[in-house]
C-alpha positions in Angstrom: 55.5 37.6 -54.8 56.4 39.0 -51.3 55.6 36.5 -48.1 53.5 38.6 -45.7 53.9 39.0 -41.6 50.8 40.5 -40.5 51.0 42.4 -37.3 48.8 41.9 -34.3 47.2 45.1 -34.8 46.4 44.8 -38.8 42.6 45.2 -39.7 42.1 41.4 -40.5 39.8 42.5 -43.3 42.9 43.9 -45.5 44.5 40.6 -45.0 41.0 38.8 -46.3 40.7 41.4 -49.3 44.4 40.6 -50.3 43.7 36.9 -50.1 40.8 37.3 -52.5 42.2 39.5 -55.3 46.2 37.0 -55.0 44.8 33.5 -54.0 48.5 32.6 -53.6 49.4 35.0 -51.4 52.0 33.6 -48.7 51.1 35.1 -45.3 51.5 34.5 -41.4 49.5 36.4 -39.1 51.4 37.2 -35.6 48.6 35.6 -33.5 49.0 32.9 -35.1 52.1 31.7 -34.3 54.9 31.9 -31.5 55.5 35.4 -31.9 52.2 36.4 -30.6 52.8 39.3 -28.1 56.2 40.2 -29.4 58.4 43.1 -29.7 58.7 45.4 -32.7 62.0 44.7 -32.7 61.6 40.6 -32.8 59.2 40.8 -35.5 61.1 42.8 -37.3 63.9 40.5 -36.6 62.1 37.1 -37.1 60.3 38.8 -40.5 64.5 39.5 -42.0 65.6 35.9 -41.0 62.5 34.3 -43.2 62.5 37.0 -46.0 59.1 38.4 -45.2 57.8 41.6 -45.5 56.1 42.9 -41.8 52.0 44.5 -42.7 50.9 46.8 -40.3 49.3 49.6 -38.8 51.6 50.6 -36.4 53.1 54.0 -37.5 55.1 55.4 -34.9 56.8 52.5 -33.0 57.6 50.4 -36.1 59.0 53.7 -37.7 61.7 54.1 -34.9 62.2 50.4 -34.3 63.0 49.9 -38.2 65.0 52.9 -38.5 67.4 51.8 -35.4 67.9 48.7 -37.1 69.3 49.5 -40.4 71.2 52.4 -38.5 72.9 49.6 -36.6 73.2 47.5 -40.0 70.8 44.9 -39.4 68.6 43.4 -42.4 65.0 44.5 -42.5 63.2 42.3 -45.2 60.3 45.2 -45.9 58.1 47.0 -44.0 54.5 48.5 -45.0 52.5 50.4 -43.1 49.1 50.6 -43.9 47.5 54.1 -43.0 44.5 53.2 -40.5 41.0 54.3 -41.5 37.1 54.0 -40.6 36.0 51.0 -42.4 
């Protein structure tokens, strides 16, 4: 099972909804810890050096900022983007 980063901007309820349907479900939530208010680019960073996978809903920012870092060679542990919708 894939660890979780979940991004600042991630509808907490997803997170919650995962957490109920896989109990042991290994996530960290941005806020939460020293990367609060962080670039793209250090999550991303950060989320390859610990081998997890970076939730979020950020579309076109997380796009580029993946895409120059596995142009330049760098490790990107996973990424998903989670389309945003009306709940």
């Amino acid at each position: 099972m894939p660890k979780l980063l979940i991004d600042e901007n991630l509808d907490q309820r997803i997170l919650r909804g995962l957490q109920l349907r896989v109990p042991s479900l290994t996530s960290t939530i941005v806020q939460e810890t020293s990367l609060a208010g962080a670039t793209d680019s250090a999550l991303l960073q950060w989320a390859a050096e610990n081998n997890y996978v970076l939730v979020t809903h950020d579309r076109t920012t997380m796009l580029i900022t993946t895409s120059r870092r596995l142009r330049s060679g760098q490790k990107v542990a996973g990424l998903v983007i989670v389309r945003k919708e009306q709940l």
